[in-house]
N, C-alpha and C positions, 0 to 999 in steps of 0.2 A: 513456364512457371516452375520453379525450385519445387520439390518434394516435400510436402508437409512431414514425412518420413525424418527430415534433417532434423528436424522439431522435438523429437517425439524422444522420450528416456527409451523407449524400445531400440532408438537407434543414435544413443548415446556416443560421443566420440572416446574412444580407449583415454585419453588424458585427462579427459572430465571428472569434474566429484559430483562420484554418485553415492543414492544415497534411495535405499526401500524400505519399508515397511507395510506391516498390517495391521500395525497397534498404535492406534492416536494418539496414546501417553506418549511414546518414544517420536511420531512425528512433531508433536506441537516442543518435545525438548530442542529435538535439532532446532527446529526452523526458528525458534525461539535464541537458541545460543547462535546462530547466524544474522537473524534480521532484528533482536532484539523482542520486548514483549509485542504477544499476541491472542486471541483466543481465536479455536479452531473447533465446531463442530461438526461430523460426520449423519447425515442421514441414512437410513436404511441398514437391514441386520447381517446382508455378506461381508465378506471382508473386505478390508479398507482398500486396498490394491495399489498403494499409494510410493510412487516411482519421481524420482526428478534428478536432473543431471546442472551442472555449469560450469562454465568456463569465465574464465577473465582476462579483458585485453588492459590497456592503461588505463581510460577512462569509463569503460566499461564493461558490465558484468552480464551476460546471457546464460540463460536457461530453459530450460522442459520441465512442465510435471505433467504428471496425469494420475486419477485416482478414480476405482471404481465404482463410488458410491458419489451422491450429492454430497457438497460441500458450504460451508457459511462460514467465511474468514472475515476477522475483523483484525487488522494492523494498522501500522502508519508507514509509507516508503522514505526513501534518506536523499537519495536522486529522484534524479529526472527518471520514470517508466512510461516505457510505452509495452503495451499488452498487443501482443502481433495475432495469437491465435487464442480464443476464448472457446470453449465450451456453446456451440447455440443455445439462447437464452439466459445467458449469464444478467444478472442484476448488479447494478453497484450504486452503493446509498453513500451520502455522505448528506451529516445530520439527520434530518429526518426528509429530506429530498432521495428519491428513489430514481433509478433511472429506466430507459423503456429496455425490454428486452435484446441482447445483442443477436446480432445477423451473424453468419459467416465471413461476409466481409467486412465486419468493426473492428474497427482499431481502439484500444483506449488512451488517451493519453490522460496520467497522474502527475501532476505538480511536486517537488521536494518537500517531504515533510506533512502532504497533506494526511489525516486519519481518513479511512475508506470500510465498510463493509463488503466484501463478493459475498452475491451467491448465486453458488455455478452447480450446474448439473454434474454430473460424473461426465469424464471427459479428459482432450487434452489443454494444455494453456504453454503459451512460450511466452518469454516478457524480456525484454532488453532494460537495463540500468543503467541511466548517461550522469555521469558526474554532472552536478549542478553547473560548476564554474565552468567547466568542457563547452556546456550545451548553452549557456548564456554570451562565453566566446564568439561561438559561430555565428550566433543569434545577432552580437552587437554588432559583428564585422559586416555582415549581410543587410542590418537595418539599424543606421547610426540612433537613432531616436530610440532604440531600445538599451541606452543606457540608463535613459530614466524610468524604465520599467521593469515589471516584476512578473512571473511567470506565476499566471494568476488564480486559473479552473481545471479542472476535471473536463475533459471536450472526451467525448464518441462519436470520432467521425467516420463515416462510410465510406472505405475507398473504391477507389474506380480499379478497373483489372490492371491498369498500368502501375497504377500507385500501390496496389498489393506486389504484382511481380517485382518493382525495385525495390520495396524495403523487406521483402523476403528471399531476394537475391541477394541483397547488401548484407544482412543477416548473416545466411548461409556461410557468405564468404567469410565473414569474421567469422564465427566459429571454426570454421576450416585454417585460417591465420591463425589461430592461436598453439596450434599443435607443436608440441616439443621440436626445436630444430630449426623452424620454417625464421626466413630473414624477417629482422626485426622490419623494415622498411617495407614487409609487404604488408605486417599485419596492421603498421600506421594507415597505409594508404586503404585498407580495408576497413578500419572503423573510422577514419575520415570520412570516406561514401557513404557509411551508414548514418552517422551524427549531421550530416548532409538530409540525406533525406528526413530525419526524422526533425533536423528545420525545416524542413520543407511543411508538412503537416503542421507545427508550431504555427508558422506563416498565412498557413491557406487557411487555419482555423480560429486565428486572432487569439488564439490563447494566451499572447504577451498583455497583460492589460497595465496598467498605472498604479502601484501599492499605493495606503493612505501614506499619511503623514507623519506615521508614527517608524522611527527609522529601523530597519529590519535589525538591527546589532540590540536595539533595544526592545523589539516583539519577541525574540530568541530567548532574551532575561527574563522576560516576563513571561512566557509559556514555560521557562527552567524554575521561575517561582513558584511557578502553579502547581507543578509536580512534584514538589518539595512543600506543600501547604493544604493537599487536597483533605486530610483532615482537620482543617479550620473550615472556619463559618469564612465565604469567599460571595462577596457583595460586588456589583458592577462598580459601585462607589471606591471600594477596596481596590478594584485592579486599574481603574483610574488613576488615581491616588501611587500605587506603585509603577506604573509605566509613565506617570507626570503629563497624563492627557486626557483631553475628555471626553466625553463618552460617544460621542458622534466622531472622531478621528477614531476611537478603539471600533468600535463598530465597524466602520471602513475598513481600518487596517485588518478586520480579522476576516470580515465579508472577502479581502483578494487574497489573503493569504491561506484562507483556510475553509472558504465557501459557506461559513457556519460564524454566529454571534460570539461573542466570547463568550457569556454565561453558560452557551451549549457546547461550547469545545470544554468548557470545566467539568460538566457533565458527562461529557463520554469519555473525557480523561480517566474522571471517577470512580464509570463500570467500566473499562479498564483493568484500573487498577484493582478495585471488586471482585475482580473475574483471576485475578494472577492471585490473589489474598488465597481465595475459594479454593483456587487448583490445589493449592497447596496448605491448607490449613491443617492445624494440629486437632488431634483427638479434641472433642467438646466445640468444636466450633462450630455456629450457626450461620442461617442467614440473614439473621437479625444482628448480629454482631458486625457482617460486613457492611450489611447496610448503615447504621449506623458509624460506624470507622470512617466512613467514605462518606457524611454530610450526608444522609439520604431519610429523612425524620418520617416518612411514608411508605410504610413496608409496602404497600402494594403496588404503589407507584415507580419504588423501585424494580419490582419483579416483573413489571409490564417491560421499563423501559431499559434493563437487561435484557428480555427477552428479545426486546425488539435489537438492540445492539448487536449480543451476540451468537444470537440463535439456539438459545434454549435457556430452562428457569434458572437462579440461583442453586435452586434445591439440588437441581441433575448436576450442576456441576461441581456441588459438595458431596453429593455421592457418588461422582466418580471418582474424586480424593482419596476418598476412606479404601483403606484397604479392605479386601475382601473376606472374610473369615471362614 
């Protein structure tokens, strides 16, 4: 078995970007100007301890974090991830489904584009990023019938010690490929074997399932409406009406694409966006102002179901904005 060591920002390779901190402000900027928006809070009063390294081959992106205190991240991924080492007990929500505690040996696999909450104990975490188009390639070639399929859940599957040792060996090896110098034709042939195995899992966990009928070029338009509209009054009738389908086809289409209803992906889009307003609000802003801004006519119900999103109230995370006097 490869060395969870290869993993670890502690044994970062010399050509990686890396990247430390102890101050949350300046983590959630990085990771933010690299993975786009997100909200990120830290539990407990030591310091943050917070370390991650990556590297990049063609189609894929691998990395290490690890950080000293609990963590509650909430983003969306862009590929295909799969999550190789977690934190024991790590949690992951998406809408208001909750998942059971992870093991040692769970694997996660994330759909492109899906929204997800973690929350992980203090710990380390590796995660590999397969280009969508890369990883549906391998997919179609291997099982012709998944041309008319879509890559559809969130799965946590258990691996067996074999299925650990190959896709932490496959791993290792890409990371080790990527290094300044090394023949471009090894580091192909090394995330070939990895994009391999992590069909392999795709395969054994059925996670290919059948999208609705609502055509992906046009769900894309219509979640880019969304985020361009979230301070309008937004009705199932309305987003019917702009994707030109009805509501039992949008349903479907969002249930595979996105594990969650469309009215509740508009919603977490919302605190979301609430939560990036907040971080950075100007002098005089409340939390009534965000709520409001964002469709949210229930002060309370809003501060429940931020809270529950992204792991603390409105309030704490307009006070953390304000500068300190």
């Amino acid at each position: 078995m490869p060395s969870d060591l290869v993993f670890s920002p502690r044994a970062a390779p010399y050509w990686s970007r890396q990247f430390r901190s102890d101050d949350l402000g300046e983590v959630r900027a990085f990771i933010g100007n690299k993975d786009g928006p997100h909200s990120r809070v830290a539990r407990g009063g030591s310091p943050l301890g917070y370390a991650m390294y990556q590297v990049g081959a063609r189609h894929t992106n691998l990395g290490g974090s690890e950080s000293a205190l609990s963590q509650v991240v909430r983003g969306h991924v862009h590929g295909w991830v799969m999550h190789l080492v977690l934190p024991p007990g790590t949690v992951l929500r998406t809408g208001l489904r909750s998942s059971a505690r992870t093991e040692p040996n769970t694997a996660v696999l994330i759909p492109p584009g899906w929204a997800f909450t973690r929350i992980s104990p203090a710990g380390s975490l590796f995660a590999v990023e397969v280009d969508a188009q890369a990883l549906l390639a391998e997919l179609r070639a291997r099982r012709p019938d998944a041309v008319q399929r879509n890559l559809g859940r969130l799965a946590m599957p258990a691996l067996t010690a074999g299925e650990r040792w190959q896709l932490m060996s496959a791993a290792s090896d890409l990371v080790l490929a990527t290094e300044p110098g090394r023949d471009d034709r090894q580091q192909a042939a090394a995330e070939g074997r990895l994009l391999e195995r992590v069909v392999d899992l795709v395969l054994r966990d059925d996670v290919a399932r059948r999208p609705g009928d609502l055509a992906l070029a046009r769900a894309r338009d219509l979640e880019a409406w969304i985020d361009s509209n979230l301070h309008e009054t937004i009705t199932m009738g309305l987003l019917c009406r702009v994707a030109g389908v009805g509501d039992r086809t949008l349903q479907k289409s969002f249930l595979y694409r996105r594990g969650i209803s469309p009215m509740r992906f508009v919603a977490e889009r919302r605190l979301l966006a609430a939560h990036q307003w907040l971080a950075g609000a100007a002098p005089g802003a409340t939390v009534t102002d965000a709520a409001l801004r964002f469709g949210f006519s229930h002060l309370g119900r809003f501060s429940v179901s931020y809270r529950q999103a992204i792991g603390e109230s409105p309030s704490q995370t307009l006070a953390a904005a304000r500068p300190r006097g």
